[in-house]
N, C-alpha and C positions, 0 to 999 in steps of 0.2 A: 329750781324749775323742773329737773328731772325726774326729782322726788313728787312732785306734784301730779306729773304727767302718770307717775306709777299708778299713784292713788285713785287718780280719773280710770284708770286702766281697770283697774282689779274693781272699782265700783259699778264700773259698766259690765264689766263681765260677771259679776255675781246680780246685778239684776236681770240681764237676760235669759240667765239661767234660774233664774225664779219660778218657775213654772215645773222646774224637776225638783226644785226643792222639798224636803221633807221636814219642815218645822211644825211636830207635832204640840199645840196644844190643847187645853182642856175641851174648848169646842171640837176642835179636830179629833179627839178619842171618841169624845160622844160619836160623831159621826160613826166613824171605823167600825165600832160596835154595833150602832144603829143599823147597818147595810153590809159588815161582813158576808162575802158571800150570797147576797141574799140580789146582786147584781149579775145578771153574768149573761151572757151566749150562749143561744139556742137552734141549732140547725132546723132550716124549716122545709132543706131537702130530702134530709132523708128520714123517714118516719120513727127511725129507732135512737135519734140523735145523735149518729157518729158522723164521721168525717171521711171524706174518698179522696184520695190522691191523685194527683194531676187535673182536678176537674172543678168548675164552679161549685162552692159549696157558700146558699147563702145564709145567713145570721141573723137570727132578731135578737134584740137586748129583753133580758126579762125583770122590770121593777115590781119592787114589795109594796110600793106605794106611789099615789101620784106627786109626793114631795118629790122623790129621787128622780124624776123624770126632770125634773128643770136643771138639775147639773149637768156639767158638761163635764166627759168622759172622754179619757186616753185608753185603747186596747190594743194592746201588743201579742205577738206569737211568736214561739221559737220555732215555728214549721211554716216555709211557705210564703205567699204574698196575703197582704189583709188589705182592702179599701175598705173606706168608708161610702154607702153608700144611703140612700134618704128612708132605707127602711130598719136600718144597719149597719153590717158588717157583707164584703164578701172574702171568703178566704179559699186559695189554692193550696193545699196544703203538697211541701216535694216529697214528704217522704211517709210510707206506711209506716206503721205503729202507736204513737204519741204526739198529740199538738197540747201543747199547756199555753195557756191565755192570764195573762196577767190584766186586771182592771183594775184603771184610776180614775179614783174621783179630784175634778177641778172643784178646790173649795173659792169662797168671795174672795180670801187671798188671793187666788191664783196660785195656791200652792196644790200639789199632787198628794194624794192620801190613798195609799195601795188598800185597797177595801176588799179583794179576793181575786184568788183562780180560779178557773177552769178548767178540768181536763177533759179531754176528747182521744177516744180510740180512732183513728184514722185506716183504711183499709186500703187495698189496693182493687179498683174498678173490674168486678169479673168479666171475665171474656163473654160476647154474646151468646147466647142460645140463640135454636129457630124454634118453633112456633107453629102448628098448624090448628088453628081454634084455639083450644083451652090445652093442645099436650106438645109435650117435645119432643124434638130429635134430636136426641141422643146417639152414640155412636155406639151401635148393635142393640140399638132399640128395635124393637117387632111392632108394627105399623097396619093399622086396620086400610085397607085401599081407599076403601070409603072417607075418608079423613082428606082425603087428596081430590077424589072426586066431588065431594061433597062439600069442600071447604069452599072460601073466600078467598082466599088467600094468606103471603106466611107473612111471618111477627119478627121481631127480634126483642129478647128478653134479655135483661142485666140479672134483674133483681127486684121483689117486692119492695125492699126498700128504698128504692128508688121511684116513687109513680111515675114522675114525666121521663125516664129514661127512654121508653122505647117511643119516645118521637125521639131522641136525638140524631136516630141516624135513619139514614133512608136507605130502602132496597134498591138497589139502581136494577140488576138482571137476577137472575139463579139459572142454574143445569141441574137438571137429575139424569140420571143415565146408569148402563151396568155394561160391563164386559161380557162379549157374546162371540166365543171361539176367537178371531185375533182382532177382530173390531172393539167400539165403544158405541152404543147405542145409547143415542142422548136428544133428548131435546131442551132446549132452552125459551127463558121465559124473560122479556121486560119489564121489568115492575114487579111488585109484591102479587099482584092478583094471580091466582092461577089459571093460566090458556088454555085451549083447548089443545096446543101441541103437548104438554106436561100432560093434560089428563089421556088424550088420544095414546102413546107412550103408557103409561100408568094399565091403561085398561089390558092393555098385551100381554103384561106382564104374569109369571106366574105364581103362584105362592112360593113364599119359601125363597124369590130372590131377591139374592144381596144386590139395593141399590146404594147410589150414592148423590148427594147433593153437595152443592158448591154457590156459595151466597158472594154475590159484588155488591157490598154497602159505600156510598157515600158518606163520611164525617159530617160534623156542623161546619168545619175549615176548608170543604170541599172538596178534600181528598179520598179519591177512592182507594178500595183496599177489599180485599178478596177473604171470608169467613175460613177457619181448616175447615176441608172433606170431609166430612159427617156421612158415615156407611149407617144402613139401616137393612131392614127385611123386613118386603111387604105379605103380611096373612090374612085370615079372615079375620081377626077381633086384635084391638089393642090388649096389649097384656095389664094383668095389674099391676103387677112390679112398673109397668111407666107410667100408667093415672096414675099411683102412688108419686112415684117421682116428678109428675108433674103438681103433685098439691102440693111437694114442701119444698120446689120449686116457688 
């Protein structure tokens, strides 16, 4: 009877585990061939196809054909959390460098048929920029006044790779201000849009002085958190060296 109970044992337990099986046969090679690699995960956040660390990054699946869309797929990663989600994948990847993605195909068996990887260069999420129109501030950037007086208000920039990055976080306040003998002469602003206290301030100012800004963003988690002090120097004309640097920004 004991011996029995074994057999029942090891029989259940090799069927449940059916689905990680790997009993290639002849249909099964075809397969593997047919779709090597030709399955895989496609970032449809960021435009260059890589991967950012600590942050939603979501996946679409890419098929060769509309057969391979009727199987059903296992994808794993060695970086990070994956869901499954109805358009995909979403993947948080922990760590910068490398995410490699392993895809299976579920064949009529129910057996697993490793049909390809993935790799993905994974980054770490650049610190924001600011933003006044189309340039930045930058720290000892030289700054036309007019950009301040003339603007709308300021941005926060990631990265072109990124589109919807700069909704992710919201400008709660900003300060501009400058040291004037043992004072700090500053005014501040709520919201992104520029006041008429920042521009009133602005207008006094005289070429040639070192100001400085200071951003309170908001997270999507609804944490705030304070940008570093970004020094600048307001003159008549932006310089090219920062257009420049703001186009390959």
């Amino acid at each position: 009877m004991k011996q029995l109970y074994i057999l029942f044992f090891i029989y259940f337990a090799f069927s449940s585990l059916n689905i990680y099986a790997q009993r290639i046969d002849y249909n099964d090679s075809l397969l593997i061939r047919k779709y090597r690699n030709k399955v895989y995960p496609k970032s449809v956040t960021s435009l260059s196809n890589i991967l950012y660390a600590g942050i939603d990054n979501d996946l679409v699946m890419i098929y060769p054909d509309n057969k391979s869309k009727t199987y059903n797929y296992i994808v794993s990663t060695n970086n990070g959390s994956l869901y499954k989600t109805d358009d995909g994948y979403l993947n948080i990847p922990r760590n910068a460098g490398r995410a490699f993605f392993s895809i299976y195909l579920i064949n009529e068996d129910h057996d697993t048929l490793l049909i390809g990887k993935k790799q993905f260069v994974v980054r770490n999420l650049p610190l924001a920029s600011i933003k006044v129109g189309d340039v930045l501030i930058s720290e000892g950037a030289e700054l036309n006044k007019a950009l301040f007086l003339n603007g709308d208000s300021i941005k926060l920039f990631f990265t072109d790779d990124l589109p919807e990055s700069a909704e992710w976080y919201v400008v709660k306040s900003f300060t501009v201000g400058y040291p004037y003998g043992k004072q700090f002469i500053s005014a501040e602003n709520n919201g992104p849009v520029i006041g008429d206290d920042i521009k009133n301030l602005l207008n006094k100012v005289t070429e040639d002085r070192e100001l400085s800004i200071r951003v309170n963003i908001v997270a999507p988690s609804g944490i705030l958190r304070f940008l570093p002090i970004t020094k600048f120097k307001i003159t008549q004309q932006t310089t090219d060296k920062q257009k420049v640097d703001s186009m390959k920004r």
